[in-house]
PyMOL Python script that loads the backbone (N, CA, C, O; Angstrom):
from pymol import cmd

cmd.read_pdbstr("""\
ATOM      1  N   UNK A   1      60.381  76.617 195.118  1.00  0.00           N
ATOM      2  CA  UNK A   1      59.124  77.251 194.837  1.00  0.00           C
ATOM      3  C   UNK A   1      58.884  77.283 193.322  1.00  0.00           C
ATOM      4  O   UNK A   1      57.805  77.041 192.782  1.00  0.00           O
ATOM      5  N   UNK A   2      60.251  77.677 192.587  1.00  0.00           N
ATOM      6  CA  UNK A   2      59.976  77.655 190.917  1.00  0.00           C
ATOM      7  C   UNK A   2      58.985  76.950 190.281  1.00  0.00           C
ATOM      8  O   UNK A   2      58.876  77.006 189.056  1.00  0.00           O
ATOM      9  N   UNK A   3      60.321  75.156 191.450  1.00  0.00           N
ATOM     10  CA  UNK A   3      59.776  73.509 190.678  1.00  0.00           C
ATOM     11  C   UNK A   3      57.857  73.434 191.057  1.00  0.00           C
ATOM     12  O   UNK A   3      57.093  72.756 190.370  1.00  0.00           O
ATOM     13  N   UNK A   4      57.531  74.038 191.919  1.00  0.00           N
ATOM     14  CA  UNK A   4      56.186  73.857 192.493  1.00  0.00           C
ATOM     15  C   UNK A   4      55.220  74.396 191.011  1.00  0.00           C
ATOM     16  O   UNK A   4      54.710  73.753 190.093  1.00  0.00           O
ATOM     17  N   UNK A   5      55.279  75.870 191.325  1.00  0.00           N
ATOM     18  CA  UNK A   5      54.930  76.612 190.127  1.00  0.00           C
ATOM     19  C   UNK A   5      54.697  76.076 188.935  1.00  0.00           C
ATOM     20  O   UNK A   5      53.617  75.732 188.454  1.00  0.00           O
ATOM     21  N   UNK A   6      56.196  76.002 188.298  1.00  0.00           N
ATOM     22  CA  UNK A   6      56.453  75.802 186.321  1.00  0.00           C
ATOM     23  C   UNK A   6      56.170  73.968 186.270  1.00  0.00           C
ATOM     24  O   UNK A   6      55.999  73.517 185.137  1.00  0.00           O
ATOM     25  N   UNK A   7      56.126  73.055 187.336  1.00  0.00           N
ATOM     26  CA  UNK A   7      56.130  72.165 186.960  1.00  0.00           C
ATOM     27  C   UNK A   7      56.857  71.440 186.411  1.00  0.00           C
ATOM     28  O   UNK A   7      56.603  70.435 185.746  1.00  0.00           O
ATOM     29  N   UNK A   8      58.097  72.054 186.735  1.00  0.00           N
ATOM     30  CA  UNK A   8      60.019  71.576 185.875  1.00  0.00           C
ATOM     31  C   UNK A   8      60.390  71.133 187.245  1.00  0.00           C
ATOM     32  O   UNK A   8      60.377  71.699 188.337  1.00  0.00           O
ATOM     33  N   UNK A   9      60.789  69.719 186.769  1.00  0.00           N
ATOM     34  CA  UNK A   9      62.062  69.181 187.892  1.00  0.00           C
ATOM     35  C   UNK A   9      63.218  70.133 187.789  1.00  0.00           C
ATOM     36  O   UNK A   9      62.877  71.033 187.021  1.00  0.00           O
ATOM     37  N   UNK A  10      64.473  70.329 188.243  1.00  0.00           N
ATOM     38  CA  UNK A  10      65.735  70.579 188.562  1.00  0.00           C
ATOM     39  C   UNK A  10      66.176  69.524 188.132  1.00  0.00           C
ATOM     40  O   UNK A  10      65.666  68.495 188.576  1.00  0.00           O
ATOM     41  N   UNK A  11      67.176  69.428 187.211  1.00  0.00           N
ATOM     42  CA  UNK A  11      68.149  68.715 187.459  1.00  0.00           C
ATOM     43  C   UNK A  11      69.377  68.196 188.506  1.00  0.00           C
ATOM     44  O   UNK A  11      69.825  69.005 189.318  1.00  0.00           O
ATOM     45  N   UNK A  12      69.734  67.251 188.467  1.00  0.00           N
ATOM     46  CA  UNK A  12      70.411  66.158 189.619  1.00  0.00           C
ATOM     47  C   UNK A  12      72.117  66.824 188.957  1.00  0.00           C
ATOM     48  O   UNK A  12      72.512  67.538 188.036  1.00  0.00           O
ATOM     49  N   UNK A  13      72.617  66.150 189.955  1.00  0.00           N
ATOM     50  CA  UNK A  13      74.192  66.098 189.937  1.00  0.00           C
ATOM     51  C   UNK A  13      74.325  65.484 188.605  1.00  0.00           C
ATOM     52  O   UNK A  13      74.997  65.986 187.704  1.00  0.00           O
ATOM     53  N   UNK A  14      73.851  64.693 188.536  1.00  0.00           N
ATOM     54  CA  UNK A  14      74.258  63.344 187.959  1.00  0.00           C
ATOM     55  C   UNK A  14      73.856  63.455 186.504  1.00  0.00           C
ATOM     56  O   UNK A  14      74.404  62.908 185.547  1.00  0.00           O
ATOM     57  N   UNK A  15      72.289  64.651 186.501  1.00  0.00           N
ATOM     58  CA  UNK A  15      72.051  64.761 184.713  1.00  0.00           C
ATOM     59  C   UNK A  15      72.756  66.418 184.495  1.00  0.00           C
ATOM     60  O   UNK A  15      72.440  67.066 183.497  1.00  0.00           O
ATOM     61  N   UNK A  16      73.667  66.958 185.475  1.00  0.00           N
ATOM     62  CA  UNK A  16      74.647  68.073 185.030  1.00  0.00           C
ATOM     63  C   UNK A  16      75.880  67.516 184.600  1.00  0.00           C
ATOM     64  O   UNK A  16      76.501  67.947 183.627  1.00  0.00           O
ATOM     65  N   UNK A  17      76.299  66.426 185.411  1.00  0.00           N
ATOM     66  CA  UNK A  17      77.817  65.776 184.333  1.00  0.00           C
ATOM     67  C   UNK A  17      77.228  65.482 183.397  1.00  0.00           C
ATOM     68  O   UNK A  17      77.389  66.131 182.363  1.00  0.00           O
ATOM     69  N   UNK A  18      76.581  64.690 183.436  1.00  0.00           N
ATOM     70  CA  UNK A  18      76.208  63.871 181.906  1.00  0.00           C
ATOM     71  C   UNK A  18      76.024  65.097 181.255  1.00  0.00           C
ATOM     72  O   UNK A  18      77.075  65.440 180.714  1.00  0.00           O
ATOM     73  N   UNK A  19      74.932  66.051 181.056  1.00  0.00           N
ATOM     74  CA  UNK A  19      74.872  66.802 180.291  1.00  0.00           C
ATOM     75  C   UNK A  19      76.471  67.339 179.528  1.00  0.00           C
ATOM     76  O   UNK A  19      76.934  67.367 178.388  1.00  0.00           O
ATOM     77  N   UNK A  20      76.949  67.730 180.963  1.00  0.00           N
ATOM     78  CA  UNK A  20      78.363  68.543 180.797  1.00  0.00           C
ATOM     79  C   UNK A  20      79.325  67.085 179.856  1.00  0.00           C
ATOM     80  O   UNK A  20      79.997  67.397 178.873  1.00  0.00           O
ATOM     81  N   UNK A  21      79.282  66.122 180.149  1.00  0.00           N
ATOM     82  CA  UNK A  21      80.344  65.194 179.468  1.00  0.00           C
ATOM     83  C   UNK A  21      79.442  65.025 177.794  1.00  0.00           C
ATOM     84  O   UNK A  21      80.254  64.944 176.873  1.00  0.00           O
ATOM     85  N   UNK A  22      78.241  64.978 177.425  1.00  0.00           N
ATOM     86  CA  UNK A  22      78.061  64.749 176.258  1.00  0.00           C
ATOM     87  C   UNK A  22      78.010  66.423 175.481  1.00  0.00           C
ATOM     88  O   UNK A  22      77.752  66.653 174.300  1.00  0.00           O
ATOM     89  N   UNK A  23      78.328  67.392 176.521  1.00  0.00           N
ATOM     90  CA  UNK A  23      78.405  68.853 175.030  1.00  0.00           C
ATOM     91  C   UNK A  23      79.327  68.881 175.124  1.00  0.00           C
ATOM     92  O   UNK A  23      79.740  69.554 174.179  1.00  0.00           O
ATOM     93  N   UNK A  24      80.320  68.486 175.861  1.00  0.00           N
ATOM     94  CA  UNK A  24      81.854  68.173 175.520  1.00  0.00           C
ATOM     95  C   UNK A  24      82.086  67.028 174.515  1.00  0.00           C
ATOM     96  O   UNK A  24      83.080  66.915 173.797  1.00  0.00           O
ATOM     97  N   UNK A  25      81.081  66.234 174.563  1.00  0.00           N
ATOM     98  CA  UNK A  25      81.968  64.966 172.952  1.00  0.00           C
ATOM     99  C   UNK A  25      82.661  64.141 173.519  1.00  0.00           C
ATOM    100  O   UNK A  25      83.545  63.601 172.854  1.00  0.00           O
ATOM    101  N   UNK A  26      82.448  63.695 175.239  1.00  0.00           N
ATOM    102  CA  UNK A  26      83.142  62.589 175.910  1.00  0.00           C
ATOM    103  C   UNK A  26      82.156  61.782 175.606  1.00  0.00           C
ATOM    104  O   UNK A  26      82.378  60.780 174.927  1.00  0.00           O
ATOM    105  N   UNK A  27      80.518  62.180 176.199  1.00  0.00           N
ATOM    106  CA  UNK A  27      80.018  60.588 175.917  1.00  0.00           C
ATOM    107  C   UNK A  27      78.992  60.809 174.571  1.00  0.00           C
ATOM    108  O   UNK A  27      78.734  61.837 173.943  1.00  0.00           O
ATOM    109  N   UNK A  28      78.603  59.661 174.429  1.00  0.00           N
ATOM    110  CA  UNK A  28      77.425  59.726 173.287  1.00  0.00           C
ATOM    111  C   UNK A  28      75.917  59.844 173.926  1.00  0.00           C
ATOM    112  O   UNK A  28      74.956  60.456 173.461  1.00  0.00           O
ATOM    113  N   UNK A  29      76.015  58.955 175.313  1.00  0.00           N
ATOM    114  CA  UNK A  29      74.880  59.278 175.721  1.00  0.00           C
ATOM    115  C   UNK A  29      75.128  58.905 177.375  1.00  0.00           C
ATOM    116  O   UNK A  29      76.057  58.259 177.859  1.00  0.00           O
ATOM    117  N   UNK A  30      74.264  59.377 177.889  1.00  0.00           N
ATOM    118  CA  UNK A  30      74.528  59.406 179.742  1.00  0.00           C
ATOM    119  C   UNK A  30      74.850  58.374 180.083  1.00  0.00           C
ATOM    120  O   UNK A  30      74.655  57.328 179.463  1.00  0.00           O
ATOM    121  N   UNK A  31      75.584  58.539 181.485  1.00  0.00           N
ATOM    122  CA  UNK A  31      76.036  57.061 181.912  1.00  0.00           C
ATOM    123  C   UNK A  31      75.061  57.054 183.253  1.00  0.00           C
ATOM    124  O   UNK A  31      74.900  58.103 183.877  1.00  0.00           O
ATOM    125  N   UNK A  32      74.398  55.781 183.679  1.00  0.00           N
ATOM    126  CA  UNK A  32      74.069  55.773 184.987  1.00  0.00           C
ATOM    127  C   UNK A  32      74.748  56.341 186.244  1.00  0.00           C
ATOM    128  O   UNK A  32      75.968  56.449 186.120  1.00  0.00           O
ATOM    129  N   UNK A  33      74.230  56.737 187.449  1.00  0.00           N
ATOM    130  CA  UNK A  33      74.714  57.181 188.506  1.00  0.00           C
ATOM    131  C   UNK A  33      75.739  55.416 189.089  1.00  0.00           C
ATOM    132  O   UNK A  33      76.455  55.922 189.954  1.00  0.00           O
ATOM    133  N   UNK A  34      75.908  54.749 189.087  1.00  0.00           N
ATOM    134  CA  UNK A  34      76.854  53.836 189.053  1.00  0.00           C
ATOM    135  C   UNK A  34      77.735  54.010 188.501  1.00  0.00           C
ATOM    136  O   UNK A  34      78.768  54.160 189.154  1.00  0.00           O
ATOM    137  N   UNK A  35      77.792  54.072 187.186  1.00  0.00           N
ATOM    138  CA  UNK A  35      78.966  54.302 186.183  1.00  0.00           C
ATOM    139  C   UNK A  35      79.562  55.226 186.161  1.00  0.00           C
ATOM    140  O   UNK A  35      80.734  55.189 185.787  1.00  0.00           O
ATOM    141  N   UNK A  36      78.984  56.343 186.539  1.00  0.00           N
ATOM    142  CA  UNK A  36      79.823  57.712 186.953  1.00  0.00           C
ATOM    143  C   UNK A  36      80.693  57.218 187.956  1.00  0.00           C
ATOM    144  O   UNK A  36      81.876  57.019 187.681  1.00  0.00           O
ATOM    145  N   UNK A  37      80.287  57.021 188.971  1.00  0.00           N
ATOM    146  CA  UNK A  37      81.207  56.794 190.216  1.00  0.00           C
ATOM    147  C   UNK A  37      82.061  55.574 190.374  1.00  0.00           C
ATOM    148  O   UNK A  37      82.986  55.371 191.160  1.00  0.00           O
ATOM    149  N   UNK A  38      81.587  54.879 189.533  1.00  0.00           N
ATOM    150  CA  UNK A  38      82.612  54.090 189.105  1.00  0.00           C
ATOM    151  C   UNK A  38      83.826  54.897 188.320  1.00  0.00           C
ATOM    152  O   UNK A  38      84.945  54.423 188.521  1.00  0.00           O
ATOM    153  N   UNK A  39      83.778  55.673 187.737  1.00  0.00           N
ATOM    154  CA  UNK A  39      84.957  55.695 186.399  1.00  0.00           C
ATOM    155  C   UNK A  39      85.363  57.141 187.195  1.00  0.00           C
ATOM    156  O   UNK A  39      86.251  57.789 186.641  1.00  0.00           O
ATOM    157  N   UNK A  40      84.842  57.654 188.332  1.00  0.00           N
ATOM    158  CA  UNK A  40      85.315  59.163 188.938  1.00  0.00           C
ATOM    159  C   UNK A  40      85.834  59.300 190.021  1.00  0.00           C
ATOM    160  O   UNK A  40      86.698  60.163 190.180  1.00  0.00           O
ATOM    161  N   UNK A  41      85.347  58.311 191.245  1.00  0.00           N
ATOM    162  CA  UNK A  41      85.297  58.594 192.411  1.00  0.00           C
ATOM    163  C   UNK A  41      86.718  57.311 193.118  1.00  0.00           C
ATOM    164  O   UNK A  41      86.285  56.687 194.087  1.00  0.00           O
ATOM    165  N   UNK A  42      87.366  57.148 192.948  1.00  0.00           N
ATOM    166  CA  UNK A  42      88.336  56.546 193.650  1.00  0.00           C
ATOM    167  C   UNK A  42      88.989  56.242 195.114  1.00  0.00           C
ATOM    168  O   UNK A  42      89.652  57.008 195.812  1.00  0.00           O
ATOM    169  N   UNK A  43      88.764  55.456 195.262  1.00  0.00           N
ATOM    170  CA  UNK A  43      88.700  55.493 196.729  1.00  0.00           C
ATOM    171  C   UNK A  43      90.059  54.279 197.238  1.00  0.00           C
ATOM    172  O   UNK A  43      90.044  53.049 197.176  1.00  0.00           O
ATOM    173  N   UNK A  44      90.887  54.992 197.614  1.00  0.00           N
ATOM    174  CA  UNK A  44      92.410  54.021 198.348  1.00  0.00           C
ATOM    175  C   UNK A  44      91.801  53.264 199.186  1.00  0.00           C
ATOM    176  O   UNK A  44      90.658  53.630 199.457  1.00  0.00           O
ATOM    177  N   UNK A  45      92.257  52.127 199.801  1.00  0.00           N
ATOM    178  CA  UNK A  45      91.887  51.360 200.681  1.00  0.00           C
ATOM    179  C   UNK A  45      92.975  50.872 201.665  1.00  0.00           C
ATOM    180  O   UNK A  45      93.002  50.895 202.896  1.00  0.00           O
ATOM    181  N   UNK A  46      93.684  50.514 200.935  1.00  0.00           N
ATOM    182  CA  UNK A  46      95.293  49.848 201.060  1.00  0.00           C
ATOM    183  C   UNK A  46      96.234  50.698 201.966  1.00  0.00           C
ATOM    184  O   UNK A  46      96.986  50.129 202.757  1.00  0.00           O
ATOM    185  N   UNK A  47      96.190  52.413 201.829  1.00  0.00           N
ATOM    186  CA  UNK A  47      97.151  53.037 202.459  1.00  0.00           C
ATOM    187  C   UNK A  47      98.176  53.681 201.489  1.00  0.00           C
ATOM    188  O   UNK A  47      98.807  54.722 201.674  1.00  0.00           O
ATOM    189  N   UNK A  48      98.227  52.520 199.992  1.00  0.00           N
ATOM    190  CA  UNK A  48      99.761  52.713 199.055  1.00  0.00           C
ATOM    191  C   UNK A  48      99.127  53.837 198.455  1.00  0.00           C
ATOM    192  O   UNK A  48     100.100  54.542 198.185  1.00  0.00           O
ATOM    193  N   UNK A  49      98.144  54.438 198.085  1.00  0.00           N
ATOM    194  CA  UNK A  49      97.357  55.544 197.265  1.00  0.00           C
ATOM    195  C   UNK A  49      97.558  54.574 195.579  1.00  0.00           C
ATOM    196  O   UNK A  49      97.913  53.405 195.424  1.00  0.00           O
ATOM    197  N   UNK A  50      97.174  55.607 194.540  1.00  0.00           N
ATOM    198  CA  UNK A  50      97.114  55.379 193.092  1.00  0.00           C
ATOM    199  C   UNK A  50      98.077  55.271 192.201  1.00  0.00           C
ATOM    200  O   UNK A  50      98.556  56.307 191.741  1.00  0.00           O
ATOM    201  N   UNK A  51      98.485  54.192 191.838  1.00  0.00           N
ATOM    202  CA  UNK A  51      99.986  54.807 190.816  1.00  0.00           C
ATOM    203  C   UNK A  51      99.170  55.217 189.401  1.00  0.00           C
ATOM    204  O   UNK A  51      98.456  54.567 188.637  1.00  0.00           O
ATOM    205  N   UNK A  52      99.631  56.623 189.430  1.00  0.00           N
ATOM    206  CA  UNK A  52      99.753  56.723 187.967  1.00  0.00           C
ATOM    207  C   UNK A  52     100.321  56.559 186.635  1.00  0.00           C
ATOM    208  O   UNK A  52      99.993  57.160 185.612  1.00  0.00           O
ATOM    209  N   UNK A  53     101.391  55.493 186.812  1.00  0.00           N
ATOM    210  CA  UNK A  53     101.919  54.953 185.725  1.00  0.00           C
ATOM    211  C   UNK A  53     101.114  53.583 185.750  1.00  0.00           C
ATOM    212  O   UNK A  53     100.627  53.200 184.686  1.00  0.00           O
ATOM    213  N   UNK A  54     100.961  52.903 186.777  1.00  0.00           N
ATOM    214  CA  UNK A  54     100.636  51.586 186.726  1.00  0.00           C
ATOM    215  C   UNK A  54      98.836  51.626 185.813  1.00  0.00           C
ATOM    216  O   UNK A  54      98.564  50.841 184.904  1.00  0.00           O
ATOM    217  N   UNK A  55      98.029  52.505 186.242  1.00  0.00           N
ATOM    218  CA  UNK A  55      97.038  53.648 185.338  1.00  0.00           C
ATOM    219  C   UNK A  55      97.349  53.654 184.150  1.00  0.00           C
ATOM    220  O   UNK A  55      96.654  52.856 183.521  1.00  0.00           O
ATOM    221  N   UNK A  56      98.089  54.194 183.527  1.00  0.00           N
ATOM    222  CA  UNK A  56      98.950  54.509 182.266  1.00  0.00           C
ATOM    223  C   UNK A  56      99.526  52.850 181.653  1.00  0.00           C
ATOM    224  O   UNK A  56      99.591  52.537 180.464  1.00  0.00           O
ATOM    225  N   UNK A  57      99.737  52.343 182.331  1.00  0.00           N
ATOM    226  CA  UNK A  57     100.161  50.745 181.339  1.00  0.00           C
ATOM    227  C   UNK A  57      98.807  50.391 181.197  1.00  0.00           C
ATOM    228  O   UNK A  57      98.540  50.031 180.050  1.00  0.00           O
ATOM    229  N   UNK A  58      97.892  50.375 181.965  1.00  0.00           N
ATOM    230  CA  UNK A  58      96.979  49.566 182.025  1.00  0.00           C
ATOM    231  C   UNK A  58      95.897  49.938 180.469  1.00  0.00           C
ATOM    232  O   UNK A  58      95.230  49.269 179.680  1.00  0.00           O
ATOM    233  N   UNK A  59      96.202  51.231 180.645  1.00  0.00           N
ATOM    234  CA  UNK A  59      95.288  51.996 179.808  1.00  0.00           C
ATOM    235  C   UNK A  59      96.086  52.653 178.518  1.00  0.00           C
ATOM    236  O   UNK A  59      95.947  53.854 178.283  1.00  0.00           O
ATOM    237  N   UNK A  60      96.761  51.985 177.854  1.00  0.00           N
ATOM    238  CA  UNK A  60      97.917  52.623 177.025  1.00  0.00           C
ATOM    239  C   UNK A  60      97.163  53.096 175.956  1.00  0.00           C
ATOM    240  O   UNK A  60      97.818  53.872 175.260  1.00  0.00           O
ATOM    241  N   UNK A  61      95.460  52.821 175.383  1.00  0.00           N
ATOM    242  CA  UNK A  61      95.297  53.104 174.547  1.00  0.00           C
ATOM    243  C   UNK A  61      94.481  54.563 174.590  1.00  0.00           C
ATOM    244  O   UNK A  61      93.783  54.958 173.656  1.00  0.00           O
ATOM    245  N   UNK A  62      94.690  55.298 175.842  1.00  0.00           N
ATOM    246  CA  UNK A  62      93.862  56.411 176.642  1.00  0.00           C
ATOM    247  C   UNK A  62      94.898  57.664 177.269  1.00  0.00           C
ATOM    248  O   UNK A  62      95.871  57.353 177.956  1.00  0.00           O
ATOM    249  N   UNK A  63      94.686  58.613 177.061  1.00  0.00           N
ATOM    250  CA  UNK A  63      95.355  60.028 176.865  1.00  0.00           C
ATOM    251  C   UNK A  63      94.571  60.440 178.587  1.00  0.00           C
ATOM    252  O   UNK A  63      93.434  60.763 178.932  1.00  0.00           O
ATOM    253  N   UNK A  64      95.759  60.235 179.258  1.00  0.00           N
ATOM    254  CA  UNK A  64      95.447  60.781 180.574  1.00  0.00           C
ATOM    255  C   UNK A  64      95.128  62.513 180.627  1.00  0.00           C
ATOM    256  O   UNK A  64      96.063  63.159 180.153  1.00  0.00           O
ATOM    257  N   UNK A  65      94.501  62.962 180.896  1.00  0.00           N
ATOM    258  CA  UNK A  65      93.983  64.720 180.690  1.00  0.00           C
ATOM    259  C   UNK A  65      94.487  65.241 181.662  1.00  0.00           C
ATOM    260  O   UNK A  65      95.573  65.789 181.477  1.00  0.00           O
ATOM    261  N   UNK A  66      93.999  65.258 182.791  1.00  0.00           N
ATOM    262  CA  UNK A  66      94.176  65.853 184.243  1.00  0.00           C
ATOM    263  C   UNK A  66      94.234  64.393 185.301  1.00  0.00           C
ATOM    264  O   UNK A  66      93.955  63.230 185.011  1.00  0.00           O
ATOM    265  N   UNK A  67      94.672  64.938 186.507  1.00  0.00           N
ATOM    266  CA  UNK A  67      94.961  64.551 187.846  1.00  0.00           C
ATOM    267  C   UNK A  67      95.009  65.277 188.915  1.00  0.00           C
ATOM    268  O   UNK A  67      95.862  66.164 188.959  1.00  0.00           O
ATOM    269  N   UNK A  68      94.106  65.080 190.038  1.00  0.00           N
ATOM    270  CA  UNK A  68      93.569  65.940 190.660  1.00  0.00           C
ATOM    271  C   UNK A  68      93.221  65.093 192.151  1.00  0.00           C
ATOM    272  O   UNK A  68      92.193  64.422 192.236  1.00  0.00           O
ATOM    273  N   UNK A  69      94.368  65.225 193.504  1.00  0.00           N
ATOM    274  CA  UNK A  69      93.880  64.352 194.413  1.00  0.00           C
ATOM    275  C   UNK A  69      92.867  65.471 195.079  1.00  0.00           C
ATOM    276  O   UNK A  69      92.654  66.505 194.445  1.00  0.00           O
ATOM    277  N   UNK A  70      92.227  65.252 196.400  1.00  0.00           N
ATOM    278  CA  UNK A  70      91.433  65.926 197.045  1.00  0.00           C
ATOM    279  C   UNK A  70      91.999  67.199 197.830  1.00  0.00           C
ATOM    280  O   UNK A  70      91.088  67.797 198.404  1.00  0.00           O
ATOM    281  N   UNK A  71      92.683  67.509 197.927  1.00  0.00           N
ATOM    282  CA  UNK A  71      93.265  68.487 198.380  1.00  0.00           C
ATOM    283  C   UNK A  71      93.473  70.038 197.277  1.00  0.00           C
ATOM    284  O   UNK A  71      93.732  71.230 197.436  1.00  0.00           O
ATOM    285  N   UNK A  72      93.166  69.090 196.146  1.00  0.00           N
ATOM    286  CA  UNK A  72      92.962  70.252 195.021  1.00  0.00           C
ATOM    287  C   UNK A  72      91.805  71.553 195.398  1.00  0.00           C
ATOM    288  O   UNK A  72      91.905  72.755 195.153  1.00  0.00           O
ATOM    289  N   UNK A  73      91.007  71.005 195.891  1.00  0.00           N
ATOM    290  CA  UNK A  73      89.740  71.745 196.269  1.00  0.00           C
ATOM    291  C   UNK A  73      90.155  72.101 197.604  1.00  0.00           C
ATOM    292  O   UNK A  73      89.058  72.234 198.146  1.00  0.00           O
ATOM    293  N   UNK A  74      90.868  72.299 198.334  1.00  0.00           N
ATOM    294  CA  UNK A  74      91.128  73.151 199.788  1.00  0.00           C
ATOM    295  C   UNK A  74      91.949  72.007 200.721  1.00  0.00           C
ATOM    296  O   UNK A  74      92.497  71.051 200.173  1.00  0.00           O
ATOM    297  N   UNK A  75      91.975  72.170 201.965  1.00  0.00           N
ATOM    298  CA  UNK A  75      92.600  71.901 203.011  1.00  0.00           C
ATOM    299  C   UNK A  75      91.780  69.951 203.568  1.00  0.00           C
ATOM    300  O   UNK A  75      90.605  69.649 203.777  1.00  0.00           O
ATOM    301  N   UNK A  76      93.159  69.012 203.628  1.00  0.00           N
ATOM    302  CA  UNK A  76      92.334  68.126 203.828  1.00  0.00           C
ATOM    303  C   UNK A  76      91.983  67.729 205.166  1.00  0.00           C
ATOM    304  O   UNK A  76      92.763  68.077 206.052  1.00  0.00           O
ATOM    305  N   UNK A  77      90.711  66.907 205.563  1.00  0.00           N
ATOM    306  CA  UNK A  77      90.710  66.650 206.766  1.00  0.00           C
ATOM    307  C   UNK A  77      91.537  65.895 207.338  1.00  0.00           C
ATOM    308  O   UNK A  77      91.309  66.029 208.540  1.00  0.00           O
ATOM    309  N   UNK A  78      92.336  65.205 207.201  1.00  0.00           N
ATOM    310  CA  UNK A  78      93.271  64.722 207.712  1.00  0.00           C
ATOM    311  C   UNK A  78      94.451  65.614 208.265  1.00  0.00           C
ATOM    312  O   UNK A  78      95.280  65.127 209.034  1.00  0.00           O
ATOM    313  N   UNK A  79      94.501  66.730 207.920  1.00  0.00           N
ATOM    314  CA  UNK A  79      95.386  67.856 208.206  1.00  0.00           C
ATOM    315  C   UNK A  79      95.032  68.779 209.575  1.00  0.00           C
ATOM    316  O   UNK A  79      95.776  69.150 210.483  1.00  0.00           O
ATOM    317  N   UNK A  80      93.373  69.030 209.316  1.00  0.00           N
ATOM    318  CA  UNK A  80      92.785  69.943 210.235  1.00  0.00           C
ATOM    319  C   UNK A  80      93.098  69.311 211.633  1.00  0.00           C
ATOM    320  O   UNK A  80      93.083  68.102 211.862  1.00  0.00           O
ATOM    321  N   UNK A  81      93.353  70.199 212.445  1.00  0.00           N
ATOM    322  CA  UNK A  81      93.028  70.021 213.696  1.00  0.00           C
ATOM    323  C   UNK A  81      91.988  69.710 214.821  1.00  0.00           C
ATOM    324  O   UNK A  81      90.873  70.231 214.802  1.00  0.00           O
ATOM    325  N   UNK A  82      92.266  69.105 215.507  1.00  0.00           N
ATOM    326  CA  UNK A  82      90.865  68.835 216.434  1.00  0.00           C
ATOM    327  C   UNK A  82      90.160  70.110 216.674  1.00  0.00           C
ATOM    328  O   UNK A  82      90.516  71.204 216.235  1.00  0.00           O
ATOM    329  N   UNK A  83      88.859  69.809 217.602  1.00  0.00           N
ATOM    330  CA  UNK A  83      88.505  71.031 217.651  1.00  0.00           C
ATOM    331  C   UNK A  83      88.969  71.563 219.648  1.00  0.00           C
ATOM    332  O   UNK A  83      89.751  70.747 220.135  1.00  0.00           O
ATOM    333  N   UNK A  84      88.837  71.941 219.970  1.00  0.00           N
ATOM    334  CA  UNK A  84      89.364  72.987 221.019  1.00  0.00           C
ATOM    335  C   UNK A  84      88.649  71.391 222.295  1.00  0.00           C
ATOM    336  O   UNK A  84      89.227  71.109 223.345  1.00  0.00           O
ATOM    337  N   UNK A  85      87.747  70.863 221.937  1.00  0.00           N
ATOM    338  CA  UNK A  85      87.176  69.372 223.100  1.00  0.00           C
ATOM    339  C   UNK A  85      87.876  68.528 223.020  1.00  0.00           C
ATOM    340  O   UNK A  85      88.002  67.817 224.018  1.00  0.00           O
ATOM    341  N   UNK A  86      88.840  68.139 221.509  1.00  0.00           N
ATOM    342  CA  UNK A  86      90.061  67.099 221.392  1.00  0.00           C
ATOM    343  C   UNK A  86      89.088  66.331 220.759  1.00  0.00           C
ATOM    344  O   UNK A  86      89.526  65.242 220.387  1.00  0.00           O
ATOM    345  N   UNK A  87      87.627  66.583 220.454  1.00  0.00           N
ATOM    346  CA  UNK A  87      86.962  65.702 219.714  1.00  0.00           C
ATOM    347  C   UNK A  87      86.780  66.054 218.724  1.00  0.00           C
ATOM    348  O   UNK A  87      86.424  67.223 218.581  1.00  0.00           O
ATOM    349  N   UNK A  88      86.982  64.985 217.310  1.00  0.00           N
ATOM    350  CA  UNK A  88      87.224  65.107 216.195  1.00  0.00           C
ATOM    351  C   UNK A  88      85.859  64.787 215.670  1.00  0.00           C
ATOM    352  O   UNK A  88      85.280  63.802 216.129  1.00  0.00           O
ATOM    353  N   UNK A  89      85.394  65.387 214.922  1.00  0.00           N
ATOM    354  CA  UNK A  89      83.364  65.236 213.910  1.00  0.00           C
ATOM    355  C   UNK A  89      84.085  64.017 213.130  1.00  0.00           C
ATOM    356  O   UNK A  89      85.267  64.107 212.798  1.00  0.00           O
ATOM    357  N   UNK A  90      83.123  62.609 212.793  1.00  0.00           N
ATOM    358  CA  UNK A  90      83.842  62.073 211.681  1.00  0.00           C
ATOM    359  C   UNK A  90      83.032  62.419 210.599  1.00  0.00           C
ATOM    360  O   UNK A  90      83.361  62.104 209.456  1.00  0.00           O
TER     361      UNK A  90
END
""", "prot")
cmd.dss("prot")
cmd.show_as("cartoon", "prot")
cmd.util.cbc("prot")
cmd.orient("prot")
């Protein structure tokens, strides 16, 4: 109702990182919604998961900060149980 009113978009996911990564002094200027998810979103395919050393050679000239698989944020679905029908939501 605000956006109707004042005539202000909301900002997206996508211009809150950016915002958040350039008042931090990571970027100089926004990265496309591609490039974010490129350089954030990781996705195993294989089964072997991520080495983080093999990460670390690759990138020797880059100061790893944090590491954080999905389970950081709560309980994964792969863990949960069916539901009480034996049918699983995908």
């Amino acid at each position: 109702m605000w956006r109707s009113v004042s005539g202000k978009k909301s900002k997206s996911y996508i211009d809150l990182v950016n915002d958040e990564l350039i008042g931090r002094g990571l970027l100089a200027e926004p990265l496309s919604e591609s490039e974010l998810w490129q350089i954030t979103d990781i996705h195993v395919y294989n089964g072997k998961g991520i080495s983080i050393g093999e990460l670390r050679s690759q990138l020797e000239s880059h100061e790893l900060l944090s590491v954080r698989a999905y389970s950081f944020f709560g309980t994964m679905y792969s863990t949960c149980r069916p539901r009480s029908s034996g049918k699983r939501i995908a």
